[in-house]
C-alpha positions as CSV (number, residue, x, y, z in Angstrom):
1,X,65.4,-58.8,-49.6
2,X,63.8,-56.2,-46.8
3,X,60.7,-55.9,-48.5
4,X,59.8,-59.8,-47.5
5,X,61.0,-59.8,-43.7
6,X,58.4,-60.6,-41.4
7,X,58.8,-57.5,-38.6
8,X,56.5,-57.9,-35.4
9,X,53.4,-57.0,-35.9
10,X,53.9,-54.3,-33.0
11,X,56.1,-52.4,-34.7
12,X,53.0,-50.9,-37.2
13,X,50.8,-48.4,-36.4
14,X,47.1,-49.1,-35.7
15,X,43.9,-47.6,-37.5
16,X,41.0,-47.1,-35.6
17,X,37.4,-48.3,-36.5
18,X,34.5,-46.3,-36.2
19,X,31.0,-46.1,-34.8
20,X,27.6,-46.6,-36.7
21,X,24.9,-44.0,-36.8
22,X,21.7,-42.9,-38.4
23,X,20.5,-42.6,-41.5
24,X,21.0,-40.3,-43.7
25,X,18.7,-38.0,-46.2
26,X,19.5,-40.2,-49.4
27,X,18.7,-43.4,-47.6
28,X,21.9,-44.6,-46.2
29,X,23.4,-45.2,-42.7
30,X,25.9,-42.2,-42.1
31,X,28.2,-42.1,-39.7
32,X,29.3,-40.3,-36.0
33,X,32.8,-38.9,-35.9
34,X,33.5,-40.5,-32.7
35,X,35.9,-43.7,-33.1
36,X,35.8,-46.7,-30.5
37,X,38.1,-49.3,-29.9
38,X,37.5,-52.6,-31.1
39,X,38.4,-55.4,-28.0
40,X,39.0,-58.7,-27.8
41,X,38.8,-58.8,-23.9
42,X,42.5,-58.9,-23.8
43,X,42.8,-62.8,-24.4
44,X,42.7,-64.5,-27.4
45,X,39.0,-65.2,-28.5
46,X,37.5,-63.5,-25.6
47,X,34.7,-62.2,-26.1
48,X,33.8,-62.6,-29.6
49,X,30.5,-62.3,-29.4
50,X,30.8,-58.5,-28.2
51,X,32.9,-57.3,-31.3
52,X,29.8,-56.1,-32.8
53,X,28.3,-54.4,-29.9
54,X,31.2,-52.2,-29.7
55,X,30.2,-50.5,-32.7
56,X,28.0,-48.5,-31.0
57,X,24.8,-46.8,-32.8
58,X,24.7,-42.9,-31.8
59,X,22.7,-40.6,-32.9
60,X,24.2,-38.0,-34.8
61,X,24.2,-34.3,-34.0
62,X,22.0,-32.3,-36.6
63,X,24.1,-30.6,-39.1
64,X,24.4,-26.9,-39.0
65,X,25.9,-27.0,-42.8
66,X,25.7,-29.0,-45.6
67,X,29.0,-31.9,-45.0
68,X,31.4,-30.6,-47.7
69,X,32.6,-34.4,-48.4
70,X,30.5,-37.0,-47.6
71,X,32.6,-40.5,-48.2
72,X,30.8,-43.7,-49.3
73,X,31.6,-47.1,-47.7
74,X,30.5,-50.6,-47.0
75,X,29.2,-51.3,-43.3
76,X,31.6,-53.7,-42.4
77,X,33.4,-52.5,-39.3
78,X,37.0,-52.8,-41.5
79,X,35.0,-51.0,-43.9
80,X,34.3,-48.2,-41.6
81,X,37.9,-48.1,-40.7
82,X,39.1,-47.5,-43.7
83,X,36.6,-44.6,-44.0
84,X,37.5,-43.6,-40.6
85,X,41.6,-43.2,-41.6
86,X,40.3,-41.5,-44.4
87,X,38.2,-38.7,-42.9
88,X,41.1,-38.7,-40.4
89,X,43.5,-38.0,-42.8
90,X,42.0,-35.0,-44.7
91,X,41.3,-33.7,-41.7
92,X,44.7,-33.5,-40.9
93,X,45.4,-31.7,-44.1
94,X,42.5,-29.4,-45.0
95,X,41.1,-26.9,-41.9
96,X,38.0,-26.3,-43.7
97,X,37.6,-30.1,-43.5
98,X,38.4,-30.7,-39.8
99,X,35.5,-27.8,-38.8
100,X,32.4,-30.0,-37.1
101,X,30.3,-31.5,-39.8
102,X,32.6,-30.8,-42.6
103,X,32.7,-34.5,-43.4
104,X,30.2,-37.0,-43.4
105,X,30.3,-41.0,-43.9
106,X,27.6,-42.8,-45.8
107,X,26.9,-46.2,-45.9
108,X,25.6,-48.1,-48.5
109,X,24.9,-51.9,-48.4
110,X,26.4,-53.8,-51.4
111,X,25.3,-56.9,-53.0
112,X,28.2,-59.0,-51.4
113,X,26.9,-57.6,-48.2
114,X,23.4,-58.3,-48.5
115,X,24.2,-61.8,-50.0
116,X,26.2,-64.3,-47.6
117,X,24.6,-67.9,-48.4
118,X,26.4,-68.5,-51.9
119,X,30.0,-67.8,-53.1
120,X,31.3,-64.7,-54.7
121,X,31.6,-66.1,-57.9
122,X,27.9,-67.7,-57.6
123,X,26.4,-64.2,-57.5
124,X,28.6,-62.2,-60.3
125,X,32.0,-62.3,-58.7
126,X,33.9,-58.9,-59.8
127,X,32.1,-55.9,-58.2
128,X,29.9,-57.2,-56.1
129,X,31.3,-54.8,-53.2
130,X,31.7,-52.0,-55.4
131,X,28.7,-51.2,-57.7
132,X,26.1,-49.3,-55.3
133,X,28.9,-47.5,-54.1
134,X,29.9,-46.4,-57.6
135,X,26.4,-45.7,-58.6
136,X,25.9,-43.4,-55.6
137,X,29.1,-41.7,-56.6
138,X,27.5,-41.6,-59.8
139,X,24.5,-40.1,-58.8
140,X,26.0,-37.3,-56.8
141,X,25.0,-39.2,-53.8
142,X,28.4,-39.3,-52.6
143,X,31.5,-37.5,-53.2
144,X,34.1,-39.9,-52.8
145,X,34.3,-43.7,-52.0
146,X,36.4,-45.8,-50.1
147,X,37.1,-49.1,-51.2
148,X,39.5,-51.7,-50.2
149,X,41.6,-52.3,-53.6
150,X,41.2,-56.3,-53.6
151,X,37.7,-55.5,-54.1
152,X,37.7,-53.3,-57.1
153,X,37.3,-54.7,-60.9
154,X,40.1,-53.9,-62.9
155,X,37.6,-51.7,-65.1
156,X,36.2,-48.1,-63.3
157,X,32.7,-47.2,-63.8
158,X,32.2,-44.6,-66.9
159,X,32.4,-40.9,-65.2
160,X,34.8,-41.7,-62.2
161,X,38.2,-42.3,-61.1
162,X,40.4,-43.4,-58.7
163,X,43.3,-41.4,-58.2
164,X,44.0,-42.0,-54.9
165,X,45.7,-44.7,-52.9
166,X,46.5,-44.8,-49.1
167,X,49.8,-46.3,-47.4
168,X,49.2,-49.8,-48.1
169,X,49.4,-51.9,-44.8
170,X,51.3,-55.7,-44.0
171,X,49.9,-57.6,-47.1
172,X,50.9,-60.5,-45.8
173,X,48.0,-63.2,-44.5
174,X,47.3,-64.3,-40.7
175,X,46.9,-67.9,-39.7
176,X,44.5,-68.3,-36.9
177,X,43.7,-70.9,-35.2
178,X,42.5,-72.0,-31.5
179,X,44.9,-75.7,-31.7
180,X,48.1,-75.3,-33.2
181,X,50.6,-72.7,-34.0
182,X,50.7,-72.4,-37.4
183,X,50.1,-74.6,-40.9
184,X,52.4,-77.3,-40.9
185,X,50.9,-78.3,-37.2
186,X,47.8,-79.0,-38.3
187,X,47.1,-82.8,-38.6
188,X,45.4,-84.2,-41.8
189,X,41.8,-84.2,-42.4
190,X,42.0,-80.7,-40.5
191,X,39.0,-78.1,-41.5
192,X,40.4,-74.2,-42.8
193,X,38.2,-72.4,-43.6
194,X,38.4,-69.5,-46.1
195,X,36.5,-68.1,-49.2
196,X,39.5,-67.5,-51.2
197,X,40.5,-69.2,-54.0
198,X,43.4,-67.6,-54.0
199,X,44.2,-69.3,-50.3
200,X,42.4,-72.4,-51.1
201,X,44.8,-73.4,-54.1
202,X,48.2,-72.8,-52.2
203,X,46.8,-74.2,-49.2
204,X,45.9,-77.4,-50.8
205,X,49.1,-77.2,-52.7
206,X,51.4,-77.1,-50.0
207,X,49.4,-79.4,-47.6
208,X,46.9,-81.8,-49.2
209,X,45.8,-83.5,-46.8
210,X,44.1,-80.3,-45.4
211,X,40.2,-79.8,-46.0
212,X,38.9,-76.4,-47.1
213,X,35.4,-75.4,-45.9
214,X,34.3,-72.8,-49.1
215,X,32.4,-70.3,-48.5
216,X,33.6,-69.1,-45.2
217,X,32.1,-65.7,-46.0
218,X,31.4,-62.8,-43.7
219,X,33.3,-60.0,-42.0
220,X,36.4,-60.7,-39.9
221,X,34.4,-60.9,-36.3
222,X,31.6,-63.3,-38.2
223,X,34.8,-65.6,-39.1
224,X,36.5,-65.3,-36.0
225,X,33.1,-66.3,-34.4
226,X,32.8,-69.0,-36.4
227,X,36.2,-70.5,-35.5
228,X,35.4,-70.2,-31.9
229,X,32.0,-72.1,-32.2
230,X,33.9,-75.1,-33.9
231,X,33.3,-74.6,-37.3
232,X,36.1,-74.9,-38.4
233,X,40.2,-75.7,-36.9
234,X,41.5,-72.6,-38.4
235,X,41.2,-69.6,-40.9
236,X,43.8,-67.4,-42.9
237,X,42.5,-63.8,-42.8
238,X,44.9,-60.5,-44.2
239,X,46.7,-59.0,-42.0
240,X,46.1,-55.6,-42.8
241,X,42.4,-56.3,-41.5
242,X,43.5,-57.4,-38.7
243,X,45.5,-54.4,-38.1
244,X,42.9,-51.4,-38.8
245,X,40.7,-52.8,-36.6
246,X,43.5,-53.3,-33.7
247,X,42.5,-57.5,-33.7
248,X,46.1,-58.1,-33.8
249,X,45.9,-60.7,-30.7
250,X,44.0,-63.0,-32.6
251,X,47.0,-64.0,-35.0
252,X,48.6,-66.8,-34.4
253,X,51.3,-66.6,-36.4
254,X,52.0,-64.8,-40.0
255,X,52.6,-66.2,-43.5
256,X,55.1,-64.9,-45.2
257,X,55.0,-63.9,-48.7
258,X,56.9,-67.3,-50.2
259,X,54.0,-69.2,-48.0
260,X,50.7,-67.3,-49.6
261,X,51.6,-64.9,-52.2
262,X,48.6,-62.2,-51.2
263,X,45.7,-61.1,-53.5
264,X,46.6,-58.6,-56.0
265,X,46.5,-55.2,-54.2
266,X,45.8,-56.9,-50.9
267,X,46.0,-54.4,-47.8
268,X,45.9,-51.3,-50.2
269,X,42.6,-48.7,-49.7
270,X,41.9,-46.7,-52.9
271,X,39.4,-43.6,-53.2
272,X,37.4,-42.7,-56.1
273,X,35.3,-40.0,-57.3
274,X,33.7,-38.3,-60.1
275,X,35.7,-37.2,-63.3
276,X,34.6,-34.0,-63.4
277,X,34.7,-33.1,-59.9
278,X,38.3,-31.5,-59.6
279,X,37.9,-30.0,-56.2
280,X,37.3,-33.5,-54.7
281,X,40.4,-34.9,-57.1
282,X,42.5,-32.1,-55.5
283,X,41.8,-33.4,-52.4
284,X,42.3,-37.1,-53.2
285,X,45.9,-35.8,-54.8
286,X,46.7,-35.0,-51.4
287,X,46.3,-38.2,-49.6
288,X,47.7,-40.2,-52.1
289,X,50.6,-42.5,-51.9
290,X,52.5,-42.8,-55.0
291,X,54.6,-46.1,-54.2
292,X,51.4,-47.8,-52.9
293,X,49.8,-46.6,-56.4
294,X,52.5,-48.1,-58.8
295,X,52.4,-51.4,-56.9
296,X,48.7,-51.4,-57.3
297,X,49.3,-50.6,-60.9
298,X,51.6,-53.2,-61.7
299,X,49.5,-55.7,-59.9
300,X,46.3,-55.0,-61.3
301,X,48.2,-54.9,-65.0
302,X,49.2,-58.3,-64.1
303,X,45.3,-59.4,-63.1
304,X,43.8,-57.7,-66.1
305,X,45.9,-59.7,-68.8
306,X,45.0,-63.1,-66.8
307,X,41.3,-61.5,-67.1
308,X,41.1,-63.0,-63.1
309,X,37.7,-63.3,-61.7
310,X,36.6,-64.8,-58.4
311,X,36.7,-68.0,-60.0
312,X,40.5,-68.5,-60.8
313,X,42.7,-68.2,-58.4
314,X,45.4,-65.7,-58.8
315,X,47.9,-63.5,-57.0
316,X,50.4,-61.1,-56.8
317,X,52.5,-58.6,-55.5
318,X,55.0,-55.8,-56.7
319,X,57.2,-54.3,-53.7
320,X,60.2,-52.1,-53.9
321,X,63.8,-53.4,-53.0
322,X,66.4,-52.2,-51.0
323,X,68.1,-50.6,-54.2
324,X,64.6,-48.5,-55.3
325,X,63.5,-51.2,-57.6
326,X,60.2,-53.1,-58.5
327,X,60.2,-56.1,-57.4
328,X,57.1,-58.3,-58.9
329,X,55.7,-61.9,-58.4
330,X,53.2,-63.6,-59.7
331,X,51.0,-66.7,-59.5
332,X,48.5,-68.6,-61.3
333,X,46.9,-71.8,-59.7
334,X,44.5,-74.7,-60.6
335,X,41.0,-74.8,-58.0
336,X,42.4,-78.0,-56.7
337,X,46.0,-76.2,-56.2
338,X,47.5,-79.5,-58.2
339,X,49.6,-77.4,-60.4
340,X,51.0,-73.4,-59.2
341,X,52.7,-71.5,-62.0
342,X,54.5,-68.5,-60.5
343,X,56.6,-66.3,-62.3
344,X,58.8,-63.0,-61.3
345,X,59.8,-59.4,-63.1
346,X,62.4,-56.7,-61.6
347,X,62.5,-53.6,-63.2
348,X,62.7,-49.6,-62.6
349,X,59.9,-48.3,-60.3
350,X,58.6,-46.1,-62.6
351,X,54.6,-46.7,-63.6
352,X,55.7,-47.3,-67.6
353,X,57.9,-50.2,-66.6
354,X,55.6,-51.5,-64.1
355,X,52.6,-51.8,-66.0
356,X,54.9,-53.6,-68.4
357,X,56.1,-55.7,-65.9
358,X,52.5,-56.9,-64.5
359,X,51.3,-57.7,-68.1
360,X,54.5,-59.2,-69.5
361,X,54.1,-61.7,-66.7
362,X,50.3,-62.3,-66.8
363,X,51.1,-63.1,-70.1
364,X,53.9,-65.7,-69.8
365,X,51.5,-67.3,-67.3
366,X,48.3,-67.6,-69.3
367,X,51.0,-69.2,-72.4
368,X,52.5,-71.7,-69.5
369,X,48.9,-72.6,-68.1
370,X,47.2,-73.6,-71.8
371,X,43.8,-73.8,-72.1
372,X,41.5,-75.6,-69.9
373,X,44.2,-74.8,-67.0
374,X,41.3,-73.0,-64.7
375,X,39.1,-75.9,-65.1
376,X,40.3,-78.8,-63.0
């Protein structure tokens, strides 16, 4: 089917990142409107070490106006990027927004940023790069928040919504590496790094003889650093990360979907905000991209029946074929990727039969798996 060809990489449009600034009246960073360009100094790996410098503190110009949105985000320089394409885009829709000042970006530091040393699932797993933002939402602090969809429980905090999902980008996953040119080169005993469960389990279930260094937490530059120093022989990132922050060159080669099924709603950006703020709704309605939605729907139907948490390792992916339908697979794994249960639905792509879909096979999964399953 189209939706699982593997198109260069060239043939997507980039995102552009954006720069850091100062800090704002409530406490948090906030952000200059000017965006850089992330470089790898044109080779592969060159240069590493200056990714971070090119996010560029600036000092920005005193408002003459109180910012009419001002959009909450992690840090991260994907992060930012995401918040950058979002600014960008109601921009490009709303005059009153595009006016100097109109918009301003606020960052808030999350637990899963402040805390690198243990795994996610260590710490409290779901939420951890979600809950400050919500509670500034919450608090009025914010107006909207930008969160990358893999990231989000499938519960919302009481008193907001998301109703808004971006164009999702290439959900597929990246292979890097600095020796070979993909997987099955690697020889065994070889050291890939990753944090994912998700990744660890078909990894190890497709090539045993591989070692998986857990834990390999930090943003995408603090990874690709980390392969550079020797840490590690290789590391799958997504793709879509890769992408908004024009890092492309790094990849050495791409997994396609029958390789590593991606994360449930991996490479979609969603946007909350408060429940009872229908101006800022109205203009989340107008960004939003309804296929992108459904297939998060679906997916995250599909994760809330398996009751998935960073400890079990889960994917899935709902994509529409060439003849308008939903197309949905799913996969359950043990840690030690031993045993991979995966299961498919095809249905209409209408959001009824597609939350149907995601739960009617999260359920055949967790009767196939039996108890204990998750433990080994």
């Amino acid at each position: 089917m189209g939706v699982f060809s593997s198109p260069s990489i060239s043939h997507y449009p980039m995102a552009r990142p954006c720069n850091l600034g100062s800090l704002s009246r409530h406490g948090f960073s906030s952000l200059s409107l000017k965006p850089p360009a992330f470089s790898t100094g044109g080779k592969k790996f060159h240069g590493f070490g200056l990714i971070r410098a090119s996010v560029a503190v600036e000092q920005q110009a005193e408002k003459t106006k109180v910012a009419l949105v001002r959009i909450g985000t992690r840090g991260s320089p994907l992060a930012l990027a995401q918040a950058h394409e979002t600014r960008e885009k109601l921009m490009a829709i709303h005059p009153e927004l595009a006016e100097d000042g109109a918009i301003q970006i606020v960052i808030i530091k999350t637990t899963g940023d402040k805390i690198l040393s243990q795994p996610l699932a260590d710490i409290g797993g779901k939420g951890l790069f979600t809950k400050e933002i919500d509670d500034a939402l919450i608090n009025g602090d914010i107006d909207i928040a930008v969160h990358s969809m893999k990231d989000v429980p499938t519960y919302l905090p009481e008193k907001t919504i998301l109703p808004c999902n971006l164009p999702r980008e290439d959900v597929r996953d990246a292979f890097i590496s600095l020796s070979v040119g993909s997987l099955a080169e690697l020889p065994a005993g070889s050291v890939i790094g990753t944090a994912s469960l998700r990744r660890k389990s078909q990894l190890l279930n497709r090539y045993p003889s591989l070692n998986v260094l857990e834990n390999f937490r930090g943003n995408v530059q603090t990874r690709l650093r980390k392969l550079n120093e020797g840490v590690v022989q290789a590391t799958l990132l997504a793709l879509a990360g890769l992408r908004r922050l024009n890092m492309t060159e790094t990849v050495t080669s791409i997994l396609s979907i029958d390789e590593m099924l991606p994360a449930v709603a991996q490479g979609a950006i969603g946007i909350a905000c408060r429940s009872d703020d229908d101006k800022m709704a109205n203009y989340l309605s107008s960004l939003n991209h309804e296929e992108t939605r459904l297939a998060v729907v679906c997916e995250r139907a599909f994760l809330e029946t398996l009751d998935g948490s960073c400890r079990t390792p889960i994917a899935g992916y709902a994509s529409r074929d060439e003849d308008g339908n939903c197309i949905f697979k799913g996969l359950v794994a043990s840690p030690d990727g031993s045993r991979v249960l995966e299961t498919s639905r095809r249905g209409p792509y209408a959001i009824d039969d597609m939350i149907a879909m995601g739960k009617d096979a999260g359920k055949e999964l967790l009767s196939r798996a039996g108890p204990g399953f998750f433990d080994s």
